[in-house]
VEXDREN-2710 file (C-alpha; in Angstrom, 1 decimal):
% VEXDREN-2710
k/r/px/py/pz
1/UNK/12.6/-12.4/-24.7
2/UNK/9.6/-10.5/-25.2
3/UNK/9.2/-7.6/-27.8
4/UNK/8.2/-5.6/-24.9
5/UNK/11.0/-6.3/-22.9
6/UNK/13.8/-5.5/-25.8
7/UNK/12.7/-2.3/-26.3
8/UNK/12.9/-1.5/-22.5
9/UNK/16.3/-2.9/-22.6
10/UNK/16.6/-0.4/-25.1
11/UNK/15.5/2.8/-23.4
12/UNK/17.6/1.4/-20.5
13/UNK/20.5/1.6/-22.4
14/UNK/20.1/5.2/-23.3
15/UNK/19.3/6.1/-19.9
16/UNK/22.8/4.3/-19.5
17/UNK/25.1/5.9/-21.6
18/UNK/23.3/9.4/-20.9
19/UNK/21.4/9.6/-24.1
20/UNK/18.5/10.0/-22.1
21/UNK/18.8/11.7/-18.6
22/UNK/16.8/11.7/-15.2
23/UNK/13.6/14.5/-15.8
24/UNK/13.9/13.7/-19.5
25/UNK/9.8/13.4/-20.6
26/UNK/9.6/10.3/-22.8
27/UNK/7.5/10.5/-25.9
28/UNK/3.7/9.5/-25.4
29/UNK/2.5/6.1/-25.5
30/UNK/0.9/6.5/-28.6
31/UNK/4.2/8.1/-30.6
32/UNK/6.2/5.6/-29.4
33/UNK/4.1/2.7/-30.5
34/UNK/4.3/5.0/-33.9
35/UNK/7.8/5.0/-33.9
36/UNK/8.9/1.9/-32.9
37/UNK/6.0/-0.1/-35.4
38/UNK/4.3/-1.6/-32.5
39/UNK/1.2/-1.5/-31.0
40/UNK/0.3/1.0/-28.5
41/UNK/-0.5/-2.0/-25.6
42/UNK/3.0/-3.2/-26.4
43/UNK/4.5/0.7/-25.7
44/UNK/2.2/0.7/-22.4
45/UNK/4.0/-2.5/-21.3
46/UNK/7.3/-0.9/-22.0
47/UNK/6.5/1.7/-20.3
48/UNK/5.6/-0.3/-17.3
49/UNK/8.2/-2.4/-17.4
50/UNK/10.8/1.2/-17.1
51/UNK/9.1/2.1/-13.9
52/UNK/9.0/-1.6/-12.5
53/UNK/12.8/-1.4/-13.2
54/UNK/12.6/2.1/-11.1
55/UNK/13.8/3.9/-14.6
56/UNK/10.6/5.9/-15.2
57/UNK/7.9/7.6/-13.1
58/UNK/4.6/8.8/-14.7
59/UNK/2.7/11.5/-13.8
60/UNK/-0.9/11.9/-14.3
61/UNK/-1.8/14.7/-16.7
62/UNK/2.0/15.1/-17.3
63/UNK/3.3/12.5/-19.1
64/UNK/6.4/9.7/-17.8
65/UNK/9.8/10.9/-16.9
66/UNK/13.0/9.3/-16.6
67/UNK/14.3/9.0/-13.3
68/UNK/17.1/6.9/-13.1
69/UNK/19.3/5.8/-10.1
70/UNK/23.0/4.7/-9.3
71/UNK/24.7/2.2/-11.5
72/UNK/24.0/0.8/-14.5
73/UNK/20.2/0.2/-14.6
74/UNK/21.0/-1.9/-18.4
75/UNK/23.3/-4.2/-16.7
76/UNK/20.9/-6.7/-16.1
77/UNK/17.9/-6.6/-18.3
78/UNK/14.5/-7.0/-16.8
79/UNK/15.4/-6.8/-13.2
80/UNK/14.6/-3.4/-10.9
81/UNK/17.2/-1.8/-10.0
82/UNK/19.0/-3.1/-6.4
83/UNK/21.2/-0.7/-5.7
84/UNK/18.6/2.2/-4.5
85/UNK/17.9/3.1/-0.8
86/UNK/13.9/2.1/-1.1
87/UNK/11.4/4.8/0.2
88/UNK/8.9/3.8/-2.1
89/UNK/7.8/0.2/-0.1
90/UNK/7.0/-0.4/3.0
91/UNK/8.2/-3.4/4.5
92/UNK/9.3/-2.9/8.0
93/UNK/11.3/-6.3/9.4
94/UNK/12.8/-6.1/13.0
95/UNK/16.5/-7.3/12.6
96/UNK/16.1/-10.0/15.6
97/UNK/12.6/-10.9/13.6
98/UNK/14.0/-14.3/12.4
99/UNK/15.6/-15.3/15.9
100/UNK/12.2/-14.3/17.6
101/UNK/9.8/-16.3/14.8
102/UNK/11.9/-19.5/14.6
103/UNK/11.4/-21.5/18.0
104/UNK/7.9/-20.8/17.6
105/UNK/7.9/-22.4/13.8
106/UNK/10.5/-25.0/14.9
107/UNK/7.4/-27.3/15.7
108/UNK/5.5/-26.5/12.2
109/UNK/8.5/-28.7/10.8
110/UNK/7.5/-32.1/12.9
111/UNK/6.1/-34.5/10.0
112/UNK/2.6/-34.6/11.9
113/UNK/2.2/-31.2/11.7
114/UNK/3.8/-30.9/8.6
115/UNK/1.5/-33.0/7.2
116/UNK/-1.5/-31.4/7.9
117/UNK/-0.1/-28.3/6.9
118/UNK/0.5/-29.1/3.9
119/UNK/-2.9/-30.3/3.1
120/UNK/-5.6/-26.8/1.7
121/UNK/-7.0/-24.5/4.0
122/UNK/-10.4/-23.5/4.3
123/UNK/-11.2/-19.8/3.6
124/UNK/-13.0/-19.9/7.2
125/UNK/-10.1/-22.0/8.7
126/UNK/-10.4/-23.9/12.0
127/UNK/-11.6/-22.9/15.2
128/UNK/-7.9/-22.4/16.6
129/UNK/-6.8/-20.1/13.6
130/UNK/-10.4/-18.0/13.7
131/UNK/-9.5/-17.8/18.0
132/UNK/-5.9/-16.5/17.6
133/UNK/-7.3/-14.1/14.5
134/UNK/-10.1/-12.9/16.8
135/UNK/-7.6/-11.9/19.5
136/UNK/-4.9/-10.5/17.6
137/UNK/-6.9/-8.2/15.9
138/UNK/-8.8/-7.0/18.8
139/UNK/-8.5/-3.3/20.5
140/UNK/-10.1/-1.5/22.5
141/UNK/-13.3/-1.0/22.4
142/UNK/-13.7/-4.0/19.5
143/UNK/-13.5/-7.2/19.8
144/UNK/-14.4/-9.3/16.9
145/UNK/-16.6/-12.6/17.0
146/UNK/-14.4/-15.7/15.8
147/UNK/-17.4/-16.8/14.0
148/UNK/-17.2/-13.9/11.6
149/UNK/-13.7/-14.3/10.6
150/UNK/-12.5/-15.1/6.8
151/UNK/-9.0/-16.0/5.3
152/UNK/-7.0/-14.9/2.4
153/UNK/-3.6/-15.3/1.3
154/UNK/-3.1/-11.7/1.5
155/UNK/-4.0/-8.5/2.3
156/UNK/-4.6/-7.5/-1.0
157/UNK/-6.7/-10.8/-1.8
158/UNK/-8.8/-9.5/1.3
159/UNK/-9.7/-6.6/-0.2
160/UNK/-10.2/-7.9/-3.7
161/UNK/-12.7/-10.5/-2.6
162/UNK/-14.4/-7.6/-0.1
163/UNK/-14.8/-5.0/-2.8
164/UNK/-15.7/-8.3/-5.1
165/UNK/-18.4/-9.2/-3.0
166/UNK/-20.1/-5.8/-2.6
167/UNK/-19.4/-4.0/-6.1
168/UNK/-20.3/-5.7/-9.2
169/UNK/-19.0/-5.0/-12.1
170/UNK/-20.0/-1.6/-13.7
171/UNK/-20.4/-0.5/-9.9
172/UNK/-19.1/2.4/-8.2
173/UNK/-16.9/1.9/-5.4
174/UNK/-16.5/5.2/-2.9
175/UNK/-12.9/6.0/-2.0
176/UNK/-10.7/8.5/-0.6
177/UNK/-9.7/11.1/-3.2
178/UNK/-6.1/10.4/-2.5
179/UNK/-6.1/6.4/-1.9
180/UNK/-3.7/3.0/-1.6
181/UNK/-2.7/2.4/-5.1
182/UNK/-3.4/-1.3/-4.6
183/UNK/-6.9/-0.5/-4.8
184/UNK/-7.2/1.3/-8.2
185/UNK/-5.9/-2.3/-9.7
186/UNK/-8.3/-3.7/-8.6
187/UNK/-11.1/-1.7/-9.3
188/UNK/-9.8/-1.6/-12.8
189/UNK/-9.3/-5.6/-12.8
190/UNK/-12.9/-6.0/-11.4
191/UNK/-14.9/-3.4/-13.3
192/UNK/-15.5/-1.2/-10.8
193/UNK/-15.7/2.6/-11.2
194/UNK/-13.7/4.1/-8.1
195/UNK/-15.7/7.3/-6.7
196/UNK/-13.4/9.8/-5.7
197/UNK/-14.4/11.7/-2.4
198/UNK/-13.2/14.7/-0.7
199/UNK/-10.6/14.2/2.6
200/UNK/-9.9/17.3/5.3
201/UNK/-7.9/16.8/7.9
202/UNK/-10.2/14.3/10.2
203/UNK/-10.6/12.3/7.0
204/UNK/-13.3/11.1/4.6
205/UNK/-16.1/14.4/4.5
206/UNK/-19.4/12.9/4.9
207/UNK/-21.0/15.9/3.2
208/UNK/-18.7/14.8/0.4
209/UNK/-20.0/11.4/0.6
210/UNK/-23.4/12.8/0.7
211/UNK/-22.9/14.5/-2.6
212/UNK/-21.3/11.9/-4.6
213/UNK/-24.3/10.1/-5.5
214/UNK/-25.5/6.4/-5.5
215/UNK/-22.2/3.9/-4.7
216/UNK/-22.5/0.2/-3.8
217/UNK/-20.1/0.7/-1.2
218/UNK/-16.7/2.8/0.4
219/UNK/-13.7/1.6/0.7
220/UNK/-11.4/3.4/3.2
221/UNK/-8.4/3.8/5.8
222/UNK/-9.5/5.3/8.9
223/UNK/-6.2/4.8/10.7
224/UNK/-2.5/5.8/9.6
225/UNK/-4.1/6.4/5.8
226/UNK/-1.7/5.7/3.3
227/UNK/-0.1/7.9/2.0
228/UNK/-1.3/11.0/3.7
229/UNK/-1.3/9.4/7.4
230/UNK/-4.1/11.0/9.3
231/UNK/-5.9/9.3/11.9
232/UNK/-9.8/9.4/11.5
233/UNK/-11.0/11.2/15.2
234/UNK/-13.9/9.2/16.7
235/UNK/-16.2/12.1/16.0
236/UNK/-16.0/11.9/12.3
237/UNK/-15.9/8.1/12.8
238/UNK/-19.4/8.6/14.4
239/UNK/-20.6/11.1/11.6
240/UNK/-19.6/8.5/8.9
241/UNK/-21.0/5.3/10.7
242/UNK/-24.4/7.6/10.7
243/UNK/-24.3/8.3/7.2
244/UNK/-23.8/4.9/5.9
245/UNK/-26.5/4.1/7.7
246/UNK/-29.2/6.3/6.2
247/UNK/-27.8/5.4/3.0
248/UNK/-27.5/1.5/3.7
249/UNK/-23.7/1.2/1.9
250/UNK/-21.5/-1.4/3.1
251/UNK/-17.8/-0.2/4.0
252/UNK/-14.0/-1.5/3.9
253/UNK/-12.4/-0.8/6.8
254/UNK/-8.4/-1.0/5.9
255/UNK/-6.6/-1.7/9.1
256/UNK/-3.4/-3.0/7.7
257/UNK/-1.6/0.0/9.7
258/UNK/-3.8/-0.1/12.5
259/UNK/-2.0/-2.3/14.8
260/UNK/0.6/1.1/14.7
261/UNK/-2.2/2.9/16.6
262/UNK/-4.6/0.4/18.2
263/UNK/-7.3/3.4/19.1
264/UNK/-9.8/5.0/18.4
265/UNK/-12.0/1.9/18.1
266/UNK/-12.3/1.1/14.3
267/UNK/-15.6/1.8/12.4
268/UNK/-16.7/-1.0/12.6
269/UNK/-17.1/-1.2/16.6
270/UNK/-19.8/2.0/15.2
271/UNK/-21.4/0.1/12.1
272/UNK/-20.6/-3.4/12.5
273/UNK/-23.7/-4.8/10.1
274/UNK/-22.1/-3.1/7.5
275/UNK/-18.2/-3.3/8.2
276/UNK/-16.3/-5.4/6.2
277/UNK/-12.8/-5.0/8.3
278/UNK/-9.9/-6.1/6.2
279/UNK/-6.5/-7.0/7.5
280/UNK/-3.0/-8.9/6.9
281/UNK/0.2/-9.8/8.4
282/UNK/2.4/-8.1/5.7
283/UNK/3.0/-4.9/7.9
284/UNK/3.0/-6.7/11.3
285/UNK/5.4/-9.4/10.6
286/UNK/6.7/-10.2/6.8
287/UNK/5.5/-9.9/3.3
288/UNK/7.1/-13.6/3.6
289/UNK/4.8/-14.9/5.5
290/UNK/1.5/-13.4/5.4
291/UNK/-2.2/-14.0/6.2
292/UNK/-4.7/-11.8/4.9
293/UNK/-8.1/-11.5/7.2
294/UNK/-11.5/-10.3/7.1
295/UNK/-14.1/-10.1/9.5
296/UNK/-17.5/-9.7/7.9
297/UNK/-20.9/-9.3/8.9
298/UNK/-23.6/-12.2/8.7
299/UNK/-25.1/-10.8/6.0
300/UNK/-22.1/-10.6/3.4
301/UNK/-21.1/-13.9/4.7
302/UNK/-22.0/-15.7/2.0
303/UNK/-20.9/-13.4/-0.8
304/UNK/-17.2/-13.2/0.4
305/UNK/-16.7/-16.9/0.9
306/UNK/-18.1/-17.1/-2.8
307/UNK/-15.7/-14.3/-3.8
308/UNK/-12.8/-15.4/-2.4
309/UNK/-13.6/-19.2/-4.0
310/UNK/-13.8/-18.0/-7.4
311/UNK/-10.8/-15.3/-7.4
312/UNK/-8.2/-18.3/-5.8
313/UNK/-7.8/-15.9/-3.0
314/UNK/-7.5/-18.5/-0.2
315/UNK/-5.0/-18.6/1.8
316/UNK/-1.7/-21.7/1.8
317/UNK/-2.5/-23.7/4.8
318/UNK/1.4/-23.4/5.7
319/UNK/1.0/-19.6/6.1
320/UNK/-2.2/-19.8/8.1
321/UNK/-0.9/-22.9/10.3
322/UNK/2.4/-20.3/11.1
323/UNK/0.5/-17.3/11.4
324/UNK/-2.0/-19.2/14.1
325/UNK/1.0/-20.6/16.1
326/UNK/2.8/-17.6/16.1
327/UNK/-0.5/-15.5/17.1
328/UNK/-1.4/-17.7/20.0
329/UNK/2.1/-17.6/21.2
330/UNK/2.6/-13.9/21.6
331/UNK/4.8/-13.6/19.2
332/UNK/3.2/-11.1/17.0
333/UNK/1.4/-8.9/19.4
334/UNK/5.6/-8.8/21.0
335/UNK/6.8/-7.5/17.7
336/UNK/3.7/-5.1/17.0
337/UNK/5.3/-3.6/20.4
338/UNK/8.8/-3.3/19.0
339/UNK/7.5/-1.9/15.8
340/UNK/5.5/0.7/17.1
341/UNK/8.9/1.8/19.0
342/UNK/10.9/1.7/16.0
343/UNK/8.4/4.0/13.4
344/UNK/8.5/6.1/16.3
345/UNK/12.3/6.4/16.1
346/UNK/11.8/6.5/12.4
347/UNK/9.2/9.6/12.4
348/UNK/11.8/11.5/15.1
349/UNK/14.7/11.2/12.2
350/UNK/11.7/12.8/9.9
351/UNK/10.9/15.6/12.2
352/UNK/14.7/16.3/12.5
353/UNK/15.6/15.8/8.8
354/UNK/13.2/17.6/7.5
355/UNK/12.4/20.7/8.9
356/UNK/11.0/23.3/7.9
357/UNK/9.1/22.0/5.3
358/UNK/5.8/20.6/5.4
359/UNK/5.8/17.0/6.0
360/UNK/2.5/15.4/7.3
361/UNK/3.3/12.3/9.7
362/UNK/1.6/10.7/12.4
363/UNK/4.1/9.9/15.0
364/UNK/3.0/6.2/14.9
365/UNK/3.2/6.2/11.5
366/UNK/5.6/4.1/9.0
367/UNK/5.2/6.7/6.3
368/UNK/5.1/10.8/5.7
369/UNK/3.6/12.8/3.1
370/UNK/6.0/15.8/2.1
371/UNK/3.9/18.6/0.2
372/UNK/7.4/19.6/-1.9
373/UNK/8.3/23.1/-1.9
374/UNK/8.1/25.3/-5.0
375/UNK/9.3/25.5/-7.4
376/UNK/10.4/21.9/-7.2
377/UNK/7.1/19.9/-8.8
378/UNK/7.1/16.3/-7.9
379/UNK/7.5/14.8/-11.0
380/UNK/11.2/16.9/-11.4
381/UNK/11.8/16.0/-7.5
382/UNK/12.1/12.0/-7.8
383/UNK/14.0/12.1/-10.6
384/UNK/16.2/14.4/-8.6
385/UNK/16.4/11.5/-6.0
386/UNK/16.5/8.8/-8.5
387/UNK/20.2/10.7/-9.4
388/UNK/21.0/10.0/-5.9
389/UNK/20.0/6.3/-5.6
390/UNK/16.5/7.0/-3.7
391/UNK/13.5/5.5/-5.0
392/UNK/10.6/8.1/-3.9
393/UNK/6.6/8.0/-4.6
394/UNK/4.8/10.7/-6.5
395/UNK/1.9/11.9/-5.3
396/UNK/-0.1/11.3/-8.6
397/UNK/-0.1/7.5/-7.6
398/UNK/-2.1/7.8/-5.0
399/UNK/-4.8/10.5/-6.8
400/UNK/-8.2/9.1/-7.9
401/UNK/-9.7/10.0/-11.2
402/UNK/-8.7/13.4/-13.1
403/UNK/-8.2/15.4/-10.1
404/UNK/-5.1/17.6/-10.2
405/UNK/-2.4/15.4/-9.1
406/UNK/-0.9/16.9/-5.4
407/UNK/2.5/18.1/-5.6
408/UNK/4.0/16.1/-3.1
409/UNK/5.8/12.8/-2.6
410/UNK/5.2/10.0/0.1
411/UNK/8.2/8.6/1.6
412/UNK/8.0/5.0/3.2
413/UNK/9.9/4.8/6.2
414/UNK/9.9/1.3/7.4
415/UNK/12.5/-0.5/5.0
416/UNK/15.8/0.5/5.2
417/UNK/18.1/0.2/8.3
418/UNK/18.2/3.8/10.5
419/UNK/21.5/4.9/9.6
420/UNK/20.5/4.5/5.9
421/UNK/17.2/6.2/6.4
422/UNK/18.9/9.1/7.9
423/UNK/21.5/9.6/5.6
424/UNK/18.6/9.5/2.5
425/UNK/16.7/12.3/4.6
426/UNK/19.3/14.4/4.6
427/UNK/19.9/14.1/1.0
428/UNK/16.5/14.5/-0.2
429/UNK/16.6/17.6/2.5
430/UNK/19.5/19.0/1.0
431/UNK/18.1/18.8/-3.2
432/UNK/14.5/20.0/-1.3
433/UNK/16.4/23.4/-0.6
434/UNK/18.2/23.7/-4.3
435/UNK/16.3/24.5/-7.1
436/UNK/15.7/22.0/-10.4
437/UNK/17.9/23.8/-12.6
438/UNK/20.8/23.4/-10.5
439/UNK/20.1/19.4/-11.1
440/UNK/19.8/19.9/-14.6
441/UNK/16.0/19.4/-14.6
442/UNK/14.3/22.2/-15.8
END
C-alpha cells in the first residue's frame, strides 16, 4: 500500500476511536509533512485521500476539518465511506430507468451490431449519431446544425477539450466567481489561469466582464448554474452575447442542466460564431452510460477535434452506439420528462423542509444553495451533518481564486430516494436551528 495511503489509514483510525472528532482542524499540510517525515506532496495526498473517503472537508483560507460520518470510516481502508445519505453528488436515476432503457439496448447485443460497436468511434461520429444529437439537444428557439456536432466520452472531456482548444496554456479563462468545481481541475491540469467574475442575481455581470481585463475566452452556466441555481434572463443573455462580441472572446456554454429548463434559448441561439455549447448524458440518463457533446462553430472546428485527439477524450463507440439508439427512440427526451417532474417534487420537500431560512432554488432545479445561518459557519455545519451520516458541500468548493469563501452549503438533491431526502432535510433543518456548541463544535 502506498505511504500515502497508511497514514490516512491512520488519521482514520483516530477519527475512529474518537481521538480526533468531527470540527477537529487538522494540522497544516506543511506540519504534518514535518511531523510525520514526509514530504509535503505526500501530506497533500493524505489529505486528499481523507476527503475522498468523506473524512475531511477543507476550507479555503481556513484550513481542513474532520467531518466524519456513521460507522466506522477505518473499517475498510481506502474506500469512501457507504453508509452516508449523499447530498454532495448529483446523480439523479429514475427507479423504472433500467426497465425503460433495456428493450431499446436489447438490439445493441445482436453480434452485427455488436460488432461494429465495438470497433472506435470517431470524435465526429456518423451521420445517425450527429442527427439524433442534433435533435435531442434542441429547444426552443435553437436548433443546432448536425454538421457542427463533436463527441466525447464525457461531459467533463467536452469541456476539457473546449476550454483546451481556446485557452492555451498560461491563458486566462473567464468564469463565474462561484463555479462547477470540475472546472478548476482542469484549468489547473491545463495551465490555465481561471478569471474570477462577479454574478448578481441574473447571472454573469457584463460590467464585471468588462473590467476583468484581456481573457481568451468565458466559460459559464447560463441555466440551473451549479451550485447557486439561477437561471440567466434573456435580457442579460442579450447583454453578454453583445459584449463578447465587441471583445471577440469565444464562450462555453454549460448546458448539462439545461434539459431541466429547456428556455430561455441558450446563448448560443444570440452568439452562435462564438459558442462553444457543451453537453452530456450524465444528468439526463446515467453517469453509466454517458456521451459528452459539443456543438462548435466552423471556426473552432478544427482546434477541438485536435484537442479532443490529443487529450484521449473520444468517446467508446458502445456508449455513443446506445446513446444514438436510445436518442432516436424517444427514450431520453421520455425520461427528461419524468425528471423534470421528479426535481420538482424534490425542490417542494426543499421549500417545506427548510423554511425559513434562506435557501436559493430554482423549482426545476436538482440542487439548492443554503446561505447557513449565523452563527453556524459552513465549515462547523458539514461536520455537524457528517455526525449524522450526510455528506454536504461547502461553499468554498465552488469559490474561484482568494475571494472570501460564501458561508453556505450546496445540497444535491437528485440521488437519494424521497423518503431518504426528506428525512436528511429535516435533520440538517433541525442542527440549522441549534447552535455549534451544542454539537460540540465550537
Amino acid at each position: 500500500m502506498d505511504d500515502f495511503r497508511v497514514l490516512a489509514d491512520a488519521v482514520a483510525a483516530d477519527v475512529a476511536a474518537g481521538r480526533l472528532r468531527s470540527g477537529d482542524r487538522l494540522p497544516t499540510q506543511r506540519r504534518f509533512a514535518r511531523d510525520h517525515g514526509v514530504a509535503v506532496s505526500t501530506a497533500s495526498r493524505v489529505y486528499g485521500e481523507l476527503v475522498r473517503r468523506g473524512l475531511a472537508v477543507g476550507e479555503v483560507g481556513r484550513g481542513t476539518f474532520v467531518r466524519a460520518g456513521r460507522g466506522d470510516p477505518a473499517a475498510i481502508p481506502g474506500e469512501p465511506a457507504t453508509d452516508r445519505v449523499d447530498l454532495e453528488m448529483n446523480f439523479p436515476i429514475l427507479p423504472d430507468q433500467a426497465e425503460r432503457l433495456a428493450p431499446v439496448l436489447h438490439g445493441l447485443l445482436r453480434p452485427d451490431a455488436l460488432d461494429a460497436a465495438l470497433r472506435p468511434a470517431t470524435r465526429a461520429g456518423g451521420a445517425p449519431a450527429r442527427e439524433a444529437a442534433a435533435a435531442l439537444l434542441a429547444v426552443p428557439g435553437w436548433a443546432p446544425d448536425p454538421e457542427r456536432l463533436l463527441f466525447a466520452g464525457s461531459g467533463r472531456q467536452a469541456i476539457a477539450a473546449a476550454v483546451s482548444a481556446l485557452v492555451p496554456a498560461g491563458g486566462r479563462l473567464a468564469v463565474e466567481a462561484l463555479t462547477y468545481p470540475v472546472v478548476r481541475g482542469i484549468a489547473a491540469r491545463l495551465g490555465v489561469d481561471l478569471v474570477p467574475v462577479a454574478c448578481d442575481e441574473a447571472g454573469m455581470r457584463p460590467d464585471a466582464l468588462a473590467g476583468c481585463g484581456p481573457v481568451h475566452a468565458v466559460y459559464l452556466q447560463p441555466s440551473l448554474h451549479n451550485p447557486v441555481g439561477w437561471t440567466m434572463p434573456v435580457a442579460r443573455r442579450a447583454e453578454l452575447a453583445e459584449l463578447l462580441d465587441r471583445l471577440d472572446v469565444p464562450v462555453v456554454e454549460d448546458r448539462v442542466y439545461g434539459f431541466l429548463r429547456p428556455d430561455p434559448a441558450p446563448l448560443a441561439a444570440l452568439a452562435p460564431t462564438r459558442t462553444i455549447v457543451v453537453d452530456s448524458l450524465t444528468k439526463r440518463v446515467a453517469p453509466g452510460l454517458t456521451v459528452g457533446y459539443l456543438v462548435v462553430p466552423p471556426a473552432w472546428q478544427g482546434r477541438v477535434v485536435g484537442a479532443l485527439r490529443g487529450g484521449g477524450w473520444s468517446p467508446a463507440a458502445f456508449a455513443l452506439e446506445a446513446a444514438t439508439r436510445l436518442a432516436a427512440a424517444g427514450t431520453v427526451r421520455a425520461i427528461e420528462d419524468d425528471k423534470r417532474s421528479d426535481a420538482a417534487a424534490r425542490q417542494r420537500l426543499v421549500a417545506e423542509r427548510l423554511a425559513g431560512f434562506t435557501v436559493r432554488a430554482d423549482p426545476a432545479s436538482y440542487h439548492c444553495w443554503w446561505e447557513l445561518p449565523a452563527p453556524w459557519r459552513a465549515e462547523t455545519f458539514v461536520a455537524a451533518a457528517g455526525r449524522r451520516g450526510i455528506a454536504v458541500t461547502p461553499g468554498a468548493a465552488f469559490a474561484v481564486g482568494a475571494s472570501h469563501a460564501p458561508n453556505a452549503v450546496r445540497l444535491a438533491l437528485g440521488t437519494p430516494p424521497p423518503p431518504v431526502l426528506d428525512a436528511a432535510l429535516c435533520t440538517l433543518a433541525a442542527v440549522a436551528a441549534g447552535l455549534p456548541h451544542d454539537d460540540g463544535l465550537e
